[in-house]
C-alpha positions as CSV (number, residue, x, y, z in Angstrom):
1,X,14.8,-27.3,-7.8
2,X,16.9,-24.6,-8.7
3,X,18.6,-22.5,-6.5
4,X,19.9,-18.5,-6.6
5,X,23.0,-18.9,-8.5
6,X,21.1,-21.0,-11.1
7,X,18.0,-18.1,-11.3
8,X,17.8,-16.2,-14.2
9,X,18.7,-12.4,-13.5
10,X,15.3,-11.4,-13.5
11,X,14.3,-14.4,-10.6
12,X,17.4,-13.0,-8.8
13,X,16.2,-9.2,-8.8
14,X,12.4,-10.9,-7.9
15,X,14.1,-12.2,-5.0
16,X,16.5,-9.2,-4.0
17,X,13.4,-7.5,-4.0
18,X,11.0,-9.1,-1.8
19,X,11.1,-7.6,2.0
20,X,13.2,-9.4,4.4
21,X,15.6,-11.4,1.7
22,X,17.9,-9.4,3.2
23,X,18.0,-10.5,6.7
24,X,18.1,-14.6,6.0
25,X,20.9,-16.1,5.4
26,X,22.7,-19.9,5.7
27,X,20.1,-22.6,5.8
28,X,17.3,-20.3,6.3
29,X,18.1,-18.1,2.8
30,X,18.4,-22.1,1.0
31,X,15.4,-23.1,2.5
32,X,13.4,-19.9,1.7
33,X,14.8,-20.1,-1.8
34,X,13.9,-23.6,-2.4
35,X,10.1,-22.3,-1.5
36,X,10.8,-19.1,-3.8
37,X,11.6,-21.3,-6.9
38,X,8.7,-23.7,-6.3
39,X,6.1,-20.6,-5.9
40,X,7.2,-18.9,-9.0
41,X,10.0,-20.2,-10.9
42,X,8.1,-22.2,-13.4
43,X,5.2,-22.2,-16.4
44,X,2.3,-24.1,-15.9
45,X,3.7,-26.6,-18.4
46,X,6.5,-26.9,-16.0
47,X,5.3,-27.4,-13.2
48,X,2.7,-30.0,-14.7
49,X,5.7,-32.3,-16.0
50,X,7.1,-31.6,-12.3
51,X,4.1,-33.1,-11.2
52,X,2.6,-30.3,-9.0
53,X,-1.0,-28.9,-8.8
54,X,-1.8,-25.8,-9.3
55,X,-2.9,-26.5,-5.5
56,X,0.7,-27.3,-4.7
57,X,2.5,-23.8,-6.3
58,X,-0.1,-21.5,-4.2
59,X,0.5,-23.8,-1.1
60,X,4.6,-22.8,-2.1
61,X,3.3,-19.0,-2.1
62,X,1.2,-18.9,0.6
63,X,4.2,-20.8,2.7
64,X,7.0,-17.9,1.1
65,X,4.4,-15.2,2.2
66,X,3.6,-16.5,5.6
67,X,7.5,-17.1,6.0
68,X,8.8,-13.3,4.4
69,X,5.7,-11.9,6.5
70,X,4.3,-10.2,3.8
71,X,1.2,-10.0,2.1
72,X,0.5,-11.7,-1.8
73,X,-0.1,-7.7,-2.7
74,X,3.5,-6.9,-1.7
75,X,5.0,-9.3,-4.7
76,X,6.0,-7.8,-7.4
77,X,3.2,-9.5,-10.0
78,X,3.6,-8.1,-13.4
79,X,7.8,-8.0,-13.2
80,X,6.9,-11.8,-12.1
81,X,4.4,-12.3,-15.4
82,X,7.0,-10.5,-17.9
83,X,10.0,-12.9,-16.2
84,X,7.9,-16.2,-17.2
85,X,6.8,-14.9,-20.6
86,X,3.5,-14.1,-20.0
87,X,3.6,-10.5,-21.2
């Protein structure tokens, strides 16, 4: 999976945004951003060739959510939707 420095600007400024990014840091911040890119850093076609169920991505979210300690409602959806091309 990718990491930060490979993000596109908008996945970057999804991050930066998200309560708490700010506070992790050193393996923590790479572990959290590992879950980050698996929850919303690809298509559907993506993540089909990577061989994960739509099951497995909203285990990912549900495990950043839990983690940040904040609710799905609190994720920026629609910047999220325009970044992947759905809008």
């Amino acid at each position: 999976m990718a990491g930060y420095e490979d993000w596109s600007e908008g996945m970057r400024d999804l991050w930066d945004n998200n309560p708490g990014t700010e506070y992790i840091d050193g393996w923590e911040e790479a572990w959290a951003q590992d879950v980050f890119d698996r929850a919303f850093g690809h298509t559907a076609e993506e993540y089909d060739a990577l061989g994960l169920t739509p099951d497995d991505v909203w285990a990912a979210r549900e495990e950043f959510f839990d983690y940040m300690g904040m609710a799905d409602d609190q994720f920026d959806w629609e910047a999220w939707r325009i970044e992947m091309g759905y809008e």
